[in-house]
Backbone bond lengths (Angstrom), bond angles and torsions (degrees), N, CA, C in turn:
res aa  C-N    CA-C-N  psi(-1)  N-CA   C-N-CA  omega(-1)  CA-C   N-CA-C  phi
1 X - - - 1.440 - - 1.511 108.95 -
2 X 1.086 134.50 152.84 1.404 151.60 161.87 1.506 125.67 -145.62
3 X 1.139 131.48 149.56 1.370 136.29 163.86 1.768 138.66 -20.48
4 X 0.946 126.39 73.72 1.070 95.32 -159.02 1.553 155.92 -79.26
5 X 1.267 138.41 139.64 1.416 127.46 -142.55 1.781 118.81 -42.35
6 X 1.486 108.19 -12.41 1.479 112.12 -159.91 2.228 85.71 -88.98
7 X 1.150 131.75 41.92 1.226 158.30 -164.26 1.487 145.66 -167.59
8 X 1.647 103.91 95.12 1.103 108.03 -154.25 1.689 91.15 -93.34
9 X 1.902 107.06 162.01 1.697 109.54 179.47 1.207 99.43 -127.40
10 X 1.362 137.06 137.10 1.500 146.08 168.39 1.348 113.79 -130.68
11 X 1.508 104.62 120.66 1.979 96.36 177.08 1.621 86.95 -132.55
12 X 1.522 104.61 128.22 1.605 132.70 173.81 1.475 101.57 -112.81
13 X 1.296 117.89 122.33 1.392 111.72 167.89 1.725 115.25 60.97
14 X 1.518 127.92 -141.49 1.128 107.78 -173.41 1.982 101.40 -101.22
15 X 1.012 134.58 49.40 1.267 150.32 179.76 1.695 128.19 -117.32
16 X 1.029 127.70 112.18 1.023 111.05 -172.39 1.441 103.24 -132.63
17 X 1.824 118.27 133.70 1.457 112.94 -172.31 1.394 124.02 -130.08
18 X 1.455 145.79 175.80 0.776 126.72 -138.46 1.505 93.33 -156.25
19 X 1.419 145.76 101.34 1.331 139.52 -154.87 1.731 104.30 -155.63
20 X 0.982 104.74 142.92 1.842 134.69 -158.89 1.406 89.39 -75.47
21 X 1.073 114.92 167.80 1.756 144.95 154.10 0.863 89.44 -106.46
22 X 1.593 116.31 -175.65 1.605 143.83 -151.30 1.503 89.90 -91.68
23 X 1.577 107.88 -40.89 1.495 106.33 -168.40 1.494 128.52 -59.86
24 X 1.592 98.24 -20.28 1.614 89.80 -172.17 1.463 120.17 -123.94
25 X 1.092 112.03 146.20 1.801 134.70 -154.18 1.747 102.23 -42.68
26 X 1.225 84.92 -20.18 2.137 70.01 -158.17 2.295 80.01 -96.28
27 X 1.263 69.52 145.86 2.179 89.87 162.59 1.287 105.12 -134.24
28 X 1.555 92.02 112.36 1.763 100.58 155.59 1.907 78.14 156.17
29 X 2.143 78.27 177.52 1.398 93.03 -178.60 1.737 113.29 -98.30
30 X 1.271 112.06 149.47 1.140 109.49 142.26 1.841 132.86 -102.22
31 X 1.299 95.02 137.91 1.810 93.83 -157.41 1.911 103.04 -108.76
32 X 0.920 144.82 136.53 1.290 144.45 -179.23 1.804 115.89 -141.50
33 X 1.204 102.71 -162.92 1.564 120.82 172.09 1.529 128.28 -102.46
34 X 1.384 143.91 171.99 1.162 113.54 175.85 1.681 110.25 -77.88
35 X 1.370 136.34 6.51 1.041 121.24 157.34 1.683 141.18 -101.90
36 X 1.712 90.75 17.48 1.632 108.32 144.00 1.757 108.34 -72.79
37 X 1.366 93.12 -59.46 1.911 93.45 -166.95 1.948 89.68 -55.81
38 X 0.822 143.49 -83.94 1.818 125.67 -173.93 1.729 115.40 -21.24
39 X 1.424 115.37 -28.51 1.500 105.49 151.00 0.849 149.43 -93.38
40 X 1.529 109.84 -19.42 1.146 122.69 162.57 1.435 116.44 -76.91
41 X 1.722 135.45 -16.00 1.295 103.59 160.48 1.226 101.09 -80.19
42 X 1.429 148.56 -65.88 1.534 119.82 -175.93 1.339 129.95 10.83
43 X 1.711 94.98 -69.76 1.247 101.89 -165.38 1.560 109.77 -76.26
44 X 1.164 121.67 5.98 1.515 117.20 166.64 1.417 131.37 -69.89
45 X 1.385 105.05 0.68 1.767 132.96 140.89 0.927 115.91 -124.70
46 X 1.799 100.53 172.84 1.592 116.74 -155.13 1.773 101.23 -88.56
47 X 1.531 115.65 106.48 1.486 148.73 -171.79 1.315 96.94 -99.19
48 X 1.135 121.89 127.37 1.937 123.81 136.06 1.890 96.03 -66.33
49 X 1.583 75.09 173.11 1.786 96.35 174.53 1.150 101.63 -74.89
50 X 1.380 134.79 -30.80 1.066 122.21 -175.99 1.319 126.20 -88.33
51 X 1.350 98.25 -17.40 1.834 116.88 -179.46 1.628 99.14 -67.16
52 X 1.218 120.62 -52.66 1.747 156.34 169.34 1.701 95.56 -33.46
53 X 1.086 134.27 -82.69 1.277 150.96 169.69 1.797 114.42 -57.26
54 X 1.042 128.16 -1.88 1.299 118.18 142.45 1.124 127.11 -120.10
55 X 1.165 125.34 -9.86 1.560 110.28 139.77 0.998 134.64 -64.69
56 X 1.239 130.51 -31.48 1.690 127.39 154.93 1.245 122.91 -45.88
57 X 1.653 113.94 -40.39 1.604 117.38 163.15 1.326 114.12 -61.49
58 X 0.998 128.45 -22.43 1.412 141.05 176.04 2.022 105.30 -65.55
59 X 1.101 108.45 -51.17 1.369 128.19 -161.80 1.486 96.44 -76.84
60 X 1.785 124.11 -59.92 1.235 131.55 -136.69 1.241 105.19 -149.64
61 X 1.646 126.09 114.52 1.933 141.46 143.05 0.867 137.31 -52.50
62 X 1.569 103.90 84.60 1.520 106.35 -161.92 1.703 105.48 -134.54
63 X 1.121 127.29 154.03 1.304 132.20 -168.73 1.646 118.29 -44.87
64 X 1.249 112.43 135.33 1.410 115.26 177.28 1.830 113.15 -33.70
65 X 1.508 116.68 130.39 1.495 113.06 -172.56 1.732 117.81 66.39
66 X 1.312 132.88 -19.40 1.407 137.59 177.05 1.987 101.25 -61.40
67 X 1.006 116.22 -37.11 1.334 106.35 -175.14 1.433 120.61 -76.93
68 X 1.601 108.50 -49.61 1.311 121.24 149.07 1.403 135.96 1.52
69 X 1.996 87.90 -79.43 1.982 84.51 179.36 1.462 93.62 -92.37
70 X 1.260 153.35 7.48 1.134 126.09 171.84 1.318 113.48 -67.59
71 X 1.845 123.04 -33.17 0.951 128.08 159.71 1.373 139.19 -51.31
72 X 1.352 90.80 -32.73 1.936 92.49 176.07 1.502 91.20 -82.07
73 X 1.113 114.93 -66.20 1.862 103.60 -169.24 1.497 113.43 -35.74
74 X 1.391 111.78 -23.36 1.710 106.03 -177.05 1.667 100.44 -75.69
75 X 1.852 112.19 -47.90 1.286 100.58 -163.97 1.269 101.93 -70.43
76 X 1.499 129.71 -54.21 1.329 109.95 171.00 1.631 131.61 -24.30
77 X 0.975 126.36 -33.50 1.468 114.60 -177.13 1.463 107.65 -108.48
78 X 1.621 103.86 -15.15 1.776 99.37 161.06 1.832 109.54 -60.57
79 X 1.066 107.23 -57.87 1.894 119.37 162.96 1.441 100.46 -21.87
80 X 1.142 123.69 -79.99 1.403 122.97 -161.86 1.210 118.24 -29.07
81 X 1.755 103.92 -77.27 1.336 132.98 157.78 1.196 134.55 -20.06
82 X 1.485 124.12 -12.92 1.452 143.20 -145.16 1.374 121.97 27.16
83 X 1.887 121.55 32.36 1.005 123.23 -165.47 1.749 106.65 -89.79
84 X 0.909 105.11 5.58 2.037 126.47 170.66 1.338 104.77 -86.63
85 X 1.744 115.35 126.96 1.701 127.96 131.87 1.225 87.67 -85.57
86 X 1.353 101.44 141.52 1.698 122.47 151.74 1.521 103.05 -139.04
């Protein structure tokens, strides 16, 4: 899976956002932290979940399972959005 192009990513300072082109269905922003933008470039190639989730362990020390669902909660609402190739 990866991002898909109809999705642009911008992180200024500690903000990182997440906003459509014309092309794609969903309008509006998505707004995060800088450790959305660390997944979201990942996902600017084609990642498994699992590929996705150890590089973040790679990146970031964070409590046993904390990285995990942060990840599904991201892809989940990347899903929504149609901001997923799969």
């Amino acid at each position: 899976m990866k991002l898909n192009n109809d999705f642009l990513v911008h992180t200024s300072g500690n903000e990182t956002v997440v906003v459509p082109t014309g092309k794609a269905a969903f309008s509006g922003i998505v707004k995060g932290n800088l450790t959305l933008g660390a997944m979201l470039e990942i996902l600017k190639n084609d990642v498994s979940e699992e590929e996705l989730i150890k590089k973040m362990k790679e990146q970031y020390d964070a409590p046993d399972g904390a990285i995990e669902k942060d990840i599904r909660k991201l892809l989940g609402s990347l899903r929504k959005i149609g901001a997923l190739d799969e």
